[in-house]
N, C-alpha and C positions, 0 to 999 in steps of 0.2 A: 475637730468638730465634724459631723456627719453630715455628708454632704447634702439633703434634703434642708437642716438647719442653714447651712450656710449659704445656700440658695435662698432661703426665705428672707435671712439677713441682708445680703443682697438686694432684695425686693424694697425691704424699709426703709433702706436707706436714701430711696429716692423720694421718701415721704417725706413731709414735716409734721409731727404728731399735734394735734388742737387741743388735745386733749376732751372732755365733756362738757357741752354748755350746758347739759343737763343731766344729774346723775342719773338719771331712767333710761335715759337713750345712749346710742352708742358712740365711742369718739369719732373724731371725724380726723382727715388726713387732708394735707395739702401738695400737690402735687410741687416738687421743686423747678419743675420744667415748663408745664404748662399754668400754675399758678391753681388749677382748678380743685375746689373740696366736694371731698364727699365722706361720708360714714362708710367705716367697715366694721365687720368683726371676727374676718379671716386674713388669709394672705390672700384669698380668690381674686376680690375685688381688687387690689392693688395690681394683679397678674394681668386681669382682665385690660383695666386703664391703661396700664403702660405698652398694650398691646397696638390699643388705638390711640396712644395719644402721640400725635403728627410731631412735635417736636423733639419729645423721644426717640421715635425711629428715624428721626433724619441723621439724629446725633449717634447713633449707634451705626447707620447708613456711613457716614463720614468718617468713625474712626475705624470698619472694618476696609474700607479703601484705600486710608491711611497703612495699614499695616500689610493688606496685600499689595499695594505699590511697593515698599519697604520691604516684602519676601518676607517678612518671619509673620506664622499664624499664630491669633493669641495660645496663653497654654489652655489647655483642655478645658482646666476647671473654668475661667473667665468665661470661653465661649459655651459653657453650659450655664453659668449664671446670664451671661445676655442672651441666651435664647429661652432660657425660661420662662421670660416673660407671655413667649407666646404658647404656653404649653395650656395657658388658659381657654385657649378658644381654636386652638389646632387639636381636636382629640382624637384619636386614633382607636377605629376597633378592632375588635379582637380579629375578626375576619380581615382585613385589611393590612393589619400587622402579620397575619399566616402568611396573608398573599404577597405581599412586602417578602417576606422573607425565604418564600418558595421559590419565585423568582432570580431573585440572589441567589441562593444555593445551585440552584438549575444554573446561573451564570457562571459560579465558580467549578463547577462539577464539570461541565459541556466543556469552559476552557481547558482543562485539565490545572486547574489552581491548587493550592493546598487549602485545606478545609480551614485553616489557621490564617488565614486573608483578610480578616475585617476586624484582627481581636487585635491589630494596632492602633495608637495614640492615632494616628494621622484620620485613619478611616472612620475612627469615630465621632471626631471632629468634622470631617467631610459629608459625612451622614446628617449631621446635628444642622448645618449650614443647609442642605439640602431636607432635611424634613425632620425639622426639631419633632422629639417628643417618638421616636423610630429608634429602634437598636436593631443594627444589621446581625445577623444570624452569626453564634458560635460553632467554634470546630462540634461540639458535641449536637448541636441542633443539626448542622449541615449534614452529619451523620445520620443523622435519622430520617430525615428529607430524605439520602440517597436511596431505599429499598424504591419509596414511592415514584423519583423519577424513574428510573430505571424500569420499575410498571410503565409507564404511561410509555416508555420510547419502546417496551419491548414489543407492547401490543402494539405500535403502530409498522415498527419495523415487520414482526410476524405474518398481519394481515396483508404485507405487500408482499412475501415469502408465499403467502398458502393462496393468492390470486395469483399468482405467475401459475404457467401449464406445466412447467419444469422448472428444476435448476438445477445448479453443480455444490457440488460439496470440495470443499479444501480443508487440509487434516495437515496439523504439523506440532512438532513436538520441541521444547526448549526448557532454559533455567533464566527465572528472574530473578532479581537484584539481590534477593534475600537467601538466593540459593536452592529455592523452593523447584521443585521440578515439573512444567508444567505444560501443557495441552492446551493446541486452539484449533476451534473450527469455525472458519468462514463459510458463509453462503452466495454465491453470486448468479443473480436473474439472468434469464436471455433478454439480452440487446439493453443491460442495463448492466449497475456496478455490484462490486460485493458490500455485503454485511457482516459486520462484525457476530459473529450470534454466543460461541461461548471459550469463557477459558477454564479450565480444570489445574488445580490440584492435586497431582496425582501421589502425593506421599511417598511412603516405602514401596509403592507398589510396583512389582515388576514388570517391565518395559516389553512384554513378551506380542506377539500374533496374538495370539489367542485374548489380553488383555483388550487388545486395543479393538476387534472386535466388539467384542461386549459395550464398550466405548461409545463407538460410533453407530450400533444398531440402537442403543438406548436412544440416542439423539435423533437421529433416522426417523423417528419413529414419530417423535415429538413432532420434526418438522413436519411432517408427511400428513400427521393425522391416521398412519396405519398405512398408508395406498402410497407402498414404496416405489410403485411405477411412474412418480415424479418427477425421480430422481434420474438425471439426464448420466453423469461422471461424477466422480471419487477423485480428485487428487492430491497424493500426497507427495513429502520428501523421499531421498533416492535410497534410503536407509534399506540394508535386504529384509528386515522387519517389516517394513512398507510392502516389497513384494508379494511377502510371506500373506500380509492384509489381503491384499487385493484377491488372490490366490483363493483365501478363505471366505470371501465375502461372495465373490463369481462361482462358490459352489451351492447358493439358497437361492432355489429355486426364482423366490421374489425377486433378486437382483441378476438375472440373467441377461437383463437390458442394459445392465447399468456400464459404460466407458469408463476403465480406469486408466491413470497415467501417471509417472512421475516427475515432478518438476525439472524442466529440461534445463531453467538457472543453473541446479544443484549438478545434473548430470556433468553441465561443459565447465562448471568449478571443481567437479571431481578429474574430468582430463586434464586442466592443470593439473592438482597435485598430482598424478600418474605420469606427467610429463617432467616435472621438476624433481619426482624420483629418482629419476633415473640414472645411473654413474657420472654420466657427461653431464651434466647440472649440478651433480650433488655438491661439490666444491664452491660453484657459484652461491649456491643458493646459501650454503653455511658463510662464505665472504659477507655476504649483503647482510646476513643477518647477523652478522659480528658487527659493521659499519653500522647499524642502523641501531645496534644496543649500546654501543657505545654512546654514538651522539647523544642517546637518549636519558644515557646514567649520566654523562658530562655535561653541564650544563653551559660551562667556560667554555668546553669547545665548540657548542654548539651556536656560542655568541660569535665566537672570532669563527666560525665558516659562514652565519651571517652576514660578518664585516666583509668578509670576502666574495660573498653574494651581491651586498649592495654594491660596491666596487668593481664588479664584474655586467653588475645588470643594470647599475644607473639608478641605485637605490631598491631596487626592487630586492625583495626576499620570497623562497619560495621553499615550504614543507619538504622536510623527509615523512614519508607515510611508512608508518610502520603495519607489519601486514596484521591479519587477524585469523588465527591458526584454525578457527571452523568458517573461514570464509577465503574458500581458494582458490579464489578471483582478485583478492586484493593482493596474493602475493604479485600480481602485474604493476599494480600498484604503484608497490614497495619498487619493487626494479626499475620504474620509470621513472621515479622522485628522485632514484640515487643517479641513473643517466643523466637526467637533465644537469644536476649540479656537478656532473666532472672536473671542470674547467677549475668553479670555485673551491671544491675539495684537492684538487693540486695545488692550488695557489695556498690553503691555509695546511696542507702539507710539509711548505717550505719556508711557514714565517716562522722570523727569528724565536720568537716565546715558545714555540712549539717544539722546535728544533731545541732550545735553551731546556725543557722538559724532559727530551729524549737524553738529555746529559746528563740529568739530575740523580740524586740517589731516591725523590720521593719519586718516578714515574710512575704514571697510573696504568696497569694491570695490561689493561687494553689497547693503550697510546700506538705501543710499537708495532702492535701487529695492525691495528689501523692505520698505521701511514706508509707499513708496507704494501698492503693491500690496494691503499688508493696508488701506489707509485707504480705498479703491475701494469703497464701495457696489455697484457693478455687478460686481465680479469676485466678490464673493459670492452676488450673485442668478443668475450663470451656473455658479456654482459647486452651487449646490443644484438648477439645470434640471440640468446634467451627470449630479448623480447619481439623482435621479429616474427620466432617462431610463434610464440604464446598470443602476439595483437590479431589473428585471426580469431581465435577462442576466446579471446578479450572482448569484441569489436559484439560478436554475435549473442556471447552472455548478455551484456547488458540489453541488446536489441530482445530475448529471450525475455525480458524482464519487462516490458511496456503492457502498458492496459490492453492494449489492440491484437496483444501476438496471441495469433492463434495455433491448433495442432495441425492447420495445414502447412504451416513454413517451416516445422521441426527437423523432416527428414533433408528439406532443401538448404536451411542451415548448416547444419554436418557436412551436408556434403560438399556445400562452398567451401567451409574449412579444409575439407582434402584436398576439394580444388587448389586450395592458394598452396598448398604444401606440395605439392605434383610443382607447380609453377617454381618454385625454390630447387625445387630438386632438381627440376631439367632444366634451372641458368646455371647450377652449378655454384647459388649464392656462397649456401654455407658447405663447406665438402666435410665438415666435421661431425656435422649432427649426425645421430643415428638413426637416419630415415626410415631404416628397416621397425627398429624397433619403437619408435613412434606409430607408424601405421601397425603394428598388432597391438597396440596399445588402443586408437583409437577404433578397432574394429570390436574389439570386445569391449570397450567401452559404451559405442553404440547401438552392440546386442541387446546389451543390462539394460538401456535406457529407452530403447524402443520396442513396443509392440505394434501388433497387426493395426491396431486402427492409427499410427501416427503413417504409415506408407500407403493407406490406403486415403487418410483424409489430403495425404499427398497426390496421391491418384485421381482424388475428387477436386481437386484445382483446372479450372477452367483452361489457366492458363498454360499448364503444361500438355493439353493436347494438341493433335493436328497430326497432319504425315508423317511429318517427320520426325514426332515423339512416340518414340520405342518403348514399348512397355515390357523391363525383362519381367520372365513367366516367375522367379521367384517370388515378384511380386501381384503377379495375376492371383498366384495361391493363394498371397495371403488376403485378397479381395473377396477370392471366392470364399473362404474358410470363413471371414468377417462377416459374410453376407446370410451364408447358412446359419454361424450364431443365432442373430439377429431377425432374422425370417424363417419362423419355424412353418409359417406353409411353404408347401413345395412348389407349388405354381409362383406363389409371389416372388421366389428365390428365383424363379427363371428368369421371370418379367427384368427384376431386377438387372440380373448380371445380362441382360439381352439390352438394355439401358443404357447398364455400364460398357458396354459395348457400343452401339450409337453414340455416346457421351464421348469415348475417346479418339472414336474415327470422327467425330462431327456429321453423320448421317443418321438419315429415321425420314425421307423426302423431305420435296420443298415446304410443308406447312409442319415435321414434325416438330416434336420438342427439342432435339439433339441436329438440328440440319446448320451447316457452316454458318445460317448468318442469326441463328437462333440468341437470342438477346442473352442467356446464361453466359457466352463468352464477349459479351461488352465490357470492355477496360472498365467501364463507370460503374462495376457490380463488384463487392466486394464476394469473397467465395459465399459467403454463409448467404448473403442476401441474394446470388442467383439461384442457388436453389429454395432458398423460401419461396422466390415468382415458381420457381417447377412445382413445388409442392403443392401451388394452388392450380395447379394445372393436373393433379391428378399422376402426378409421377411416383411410384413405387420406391426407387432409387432415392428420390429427394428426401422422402420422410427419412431414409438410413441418415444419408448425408446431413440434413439441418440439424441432427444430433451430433454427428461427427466432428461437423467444421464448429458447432460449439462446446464442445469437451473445453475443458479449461488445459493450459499445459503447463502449469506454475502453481508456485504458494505464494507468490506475489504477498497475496491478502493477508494471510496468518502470519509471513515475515512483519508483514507494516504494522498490525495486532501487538508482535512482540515488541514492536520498538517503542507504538503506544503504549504498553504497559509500562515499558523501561522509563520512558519518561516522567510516566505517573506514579508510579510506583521509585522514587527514588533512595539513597539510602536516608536521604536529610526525610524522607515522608515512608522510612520501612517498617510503622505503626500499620501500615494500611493494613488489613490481609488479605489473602488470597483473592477470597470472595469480595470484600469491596474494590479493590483492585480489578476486580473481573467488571464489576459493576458499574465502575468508573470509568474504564476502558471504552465497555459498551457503549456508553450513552458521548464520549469525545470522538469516538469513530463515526458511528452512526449519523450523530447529531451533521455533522458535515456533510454526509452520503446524503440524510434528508433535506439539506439546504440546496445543494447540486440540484436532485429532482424536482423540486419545489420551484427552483432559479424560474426566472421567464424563460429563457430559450428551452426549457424541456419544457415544459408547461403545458404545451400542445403536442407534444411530440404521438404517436402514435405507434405503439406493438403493432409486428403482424398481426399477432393471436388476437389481438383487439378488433380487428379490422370485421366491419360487417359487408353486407351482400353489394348496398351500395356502394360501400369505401372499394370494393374488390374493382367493380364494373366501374369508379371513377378512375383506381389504376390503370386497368387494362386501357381506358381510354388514351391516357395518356402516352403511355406506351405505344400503340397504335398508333400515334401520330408520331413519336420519338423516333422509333426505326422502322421506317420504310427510307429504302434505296433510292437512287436518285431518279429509277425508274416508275417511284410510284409502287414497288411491289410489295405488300406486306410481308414482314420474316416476323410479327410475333408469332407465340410458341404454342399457338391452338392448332390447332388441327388434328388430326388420327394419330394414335400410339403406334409405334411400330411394333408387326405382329412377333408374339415369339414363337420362337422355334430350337427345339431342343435338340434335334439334329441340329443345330449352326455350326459354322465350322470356325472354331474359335483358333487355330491356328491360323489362318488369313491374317486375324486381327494379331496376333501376338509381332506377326512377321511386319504389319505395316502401323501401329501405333506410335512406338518411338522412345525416347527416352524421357519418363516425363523428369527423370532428376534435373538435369539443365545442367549437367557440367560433364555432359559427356556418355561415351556410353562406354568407355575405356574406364574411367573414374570409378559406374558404379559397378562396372561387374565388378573389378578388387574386392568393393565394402562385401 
């Protein structure tokens, strides 16, 4: 029977028919419930009654609390016959029902849901409870819904894109779930977060420079509105096709301004694997990854080293990580899941079932050379040099990877990493390692990975000047070279490096910009934000720097992009394609980015670039009362520029600057 019929059945059954008192008129019904008659000559009326009639809905009130006390909800069809009754006077319009259903989809899309979410028994019965006479959206409507979300979040994301004075672009390349090959570019604001903006497709298409070009000017172009002088930095992965980019992009005219950089994650995940190449590892690292394939194809053994974990740890069990062969950070990982579990991997080494397997005629392939391996004394003692060595590059990757890391701490991270490797090498920890050939490893590793503007936004750190910070002249050069770039007047170029000059000696007199007690080197100033105070003081120098220190130095963004797609995009939902995968993406990234801003504690928050004549003059007040001395003297940063002069004698300043790397001045001449 069709379920409209059997609803209507349903309906009568609560009547008692009267039949006609009079052939001319129409029969009348008795209600079974409330006693009360009246005439119909549809189902309307009976829908209507039973809608309001109080004894009815108390009785239908009672046995649905019955049954959710009880845990089981009626079956479908039941709870569509008892909500029918109110289908009479709950009507829903068409507009109503759109918006109904807009909503939902936008809920399902934004969580990253499958579009297939409300086309269960359960949900439609949860609907029907909550607004009989309402069908929540199908996979194929939600589909259609996604173009038009997707409008509404692009324009709002966009318009916050082309109101910023700048921004940064991130460029990275990968393969989703379905094997497809594909491209993402993140946008991220100054003194704000990134946007998701797009992902590509890229087919057969060759992975070349020259492609990728083409690529990112198309985009470029879109974001910009044409006035490519928005665009603050470019970064991408460490791929030499990347360079080749940058290379090609820093020769149009229009992007002369533009900072590029390579993600410095990828770089110190590439000095691992260049370090785990090497002879003296190579053994190890083939050990670890025999131990860690095994456990992983045994499943049996992987229980009894369990057993032997909880017995060792008081219950506790803890992962073997297996690594992930484009991710060369986790090989650390791997080697410290299999360290920690030593102990429990000798113990199930030497139980009876294991040993009873090693006798057998079925031993499994791998058994033997895993339980000699773990019984090697020496593959543990190269197992803890390994990680020793590598938890520098370990430590400072992941630090490389945070929202806040900017391109001023790039060159000072490396170079603590050779710091702590000098420190090993003159206690004499490990006398095995090949220190020689580690450090040529990591010096041309930090060629490839850094340009002039990561040593120079090093140079623009407050906190590496003073007297005693030596600035070698290799690195003056690349200040000056960075500076002439970037400052095509020739006076301006003076000014500048005549700045950058006061900035590293801390002089310019007692009211310059650059004088010892000058507020740009107050511990409570992050770099990028002392020189935004200089820039509004009319600093040459500052305008280079406020770009510098926010160059982006990661793909962070486009990594997180790919992982969100991986998730939405999975194989149980690899229907998606490309494009609504991109689509979907956008609006589960986004949608969270604009909640953040939205949140109350940003709410008021205020950009420099926002700041008006007042807002300036209510800073500087504050300021003015913040630092002065105990004497009362004023040290804000008004006063006279100091004059330049091109006869200066820039040898003075190379000899009393100092080392701004901070780990020595033996450390960086080596690098």
């Amino acid at each position: 029977m069709a379920p409209t019929k059997a609803n209507a059945a349903f309906v009568w059954r609560q009547f008692i028919d009267l039949g006609r008192s009079n052939p001319k008129k129409s029969k009348r019904y008795r209600c079974r419930h409330c006693q009360k008659d009246f005439a119909a000559t549809s189902i309307g009326r009976p829908k209507e009654h039973l809608a309001a009639c109080e004894k009815w809905q108390g009785k239908q009130q009672q046995e649905r609390q019955a049954q959710d006390e009880a845990g089981h909800p009626p079956p479908y069809s039941e709870a569509i016959q008892k909500k029918i009754t109110e289908v009479g006077v709950q009507h829903i319009s068409q507009d109503e029902s759109n918006s109904f259903a807009y909503d939902a989809a936008a809920a399902v899309i934004a969580g990253g849901r499958p579009f297939s979410l409300f086309e269960s028994r359960r949900w439609h019965y949860f609907f029907t409870r909550i607004k009989p006479g309402w069908k929540p959206p199908s996979r194929a409507a939600i589909t259609r819904i996604l173009p038009d979300l997707y409008q509404e979040l692009l324009d709002e994301v966009f318009q916050r894109i082309t109101s910023s004075e700048w921004f940064n672009i991130i460029f990275d390349a990968s393969y989703n779930v379905s094997g497809h090959r594909i491209v993402n570019i993140s946008v991220q604001i100054p003194d704000g977060p990134a946007f998701y903006w797009k992902t590509f497709d890229t087919g057969d298409e060759q992975h070349t420079a020259e492609n990728w070009v083409k690529l990112i000017w198309r985009e470029m172009q879109k974001l910009c509105g044409g006035d490519l002088s928005r665009i603050n930095s470019i970064c991408t992965d460490t791929e030499n096709t990347m360079r080749s980019v940058h290379d090609l992009l820093g020769r149009f005219p229009e992007l002369s301004h533009v900072n590029f950089s390579l993600c410095d994650s990828h770089g110190l995940q590439l000095l691992i694997k260049d370090i785990l190449l090497l002879p003296f590892f190579e053994d190890l690292f083939d050990n670890v990854t025999t131990l860690l394939t095994f456990f992983s194809r045994s499943k049996l053994q992987l229980q009894r080293l369990r057993t032997c974990q909880r017995t060792r740890w008081n219950g506790i069990t803890r992962a073997l990580i297996r690594s992930v062969i484009t991710r060369w950070g986790s090989q650390y990982n791997s080697f410290f899941s299999l360290l920690r579990s030593r102990d429990p991997a000798r113990d199930w080494s030497i139980r009876k079932d294991v040993r009873g397997e090693l006798r057998s005629q079925g031993c499994p392939v791998l058994l033997p050379e895993a339980v000699r391996i773990i019984k090697d004394n020496s593959f543990w003692l190269k197992l803890e040099t390994a990680i020793a060595v590598l938890k520098p590059v370990n430590d400072f990757q992941h630090a490389s990877e945070a929202d806040e890391s900017g391109i001023a701490y790039v060159v000072n991270r490396w170079l603590q990493i050779k710091s702590k490797w000098a420190e090993m090498r003159e206690a004499d920890q490990f006398p095995d390692v090949p220190w020689d050939d580690i450090d040529a490893i990591f010096k041309a590793r930090l060629d490839k990975q850094t340009y002039n503007i990561h040593w120079v936004a090093d140079a623009l750190r407050p906190d590496t000047t003073g007297p005693n910070s030596k600035l070698p002249p290799s690195v003056f050069a690349r200040v000056q070279e960075y500076l002439r770039k970037h400052l095509k007047n020739n006076d301006e170029y003076h000014r500048a490096l005549s700045e950058f000059t006061h900035f590293r000696m801390r002089t310019g007199g007692p009211d310059g910009l650059f004088n010892k007690h000058s507020a740009v080197y107050d511990d409570g100033f992050k770099p990028a934000m002392a020189w935004q105070c200089l820039l509004n003081q009319g600093s040459i120098l500052a305008r280079v720097a406020v770009k510098v220190m926010n160059t982006l130095v990661n793909s962070v963004p486009s990594e997180r992009s790919f992982s969100a797609i991986s998730f939405i995009h999975t194989k149980a939902r690899n229907r998606l394609t490309p494009v609504h995968a991109d689509m979907q993406a956008f609006i589960f990234m986004n949608d969270r980015v604009l909640d953040r801003l939205k949140d109350e504690k940003y709410a008021h928050k205020k950009r420099w670039a926002d700041l008006e004549e007042k807002d300036w003059l209510e800073l500087e007040d504050s300021y003015l009362e913040l630092f002065v001395n105990a004497q009362g003297k004023k040290v804000w940063m008004d006063g006279a520029m100091a004059s330049t002069n091109e006869d200066f004698e820039w040898e003075g300043v190379l000899q009393s600057t100092g080392d701004i790397l901070g780990v020595g001045t033996e450390v960086e001449s080596e690098v």
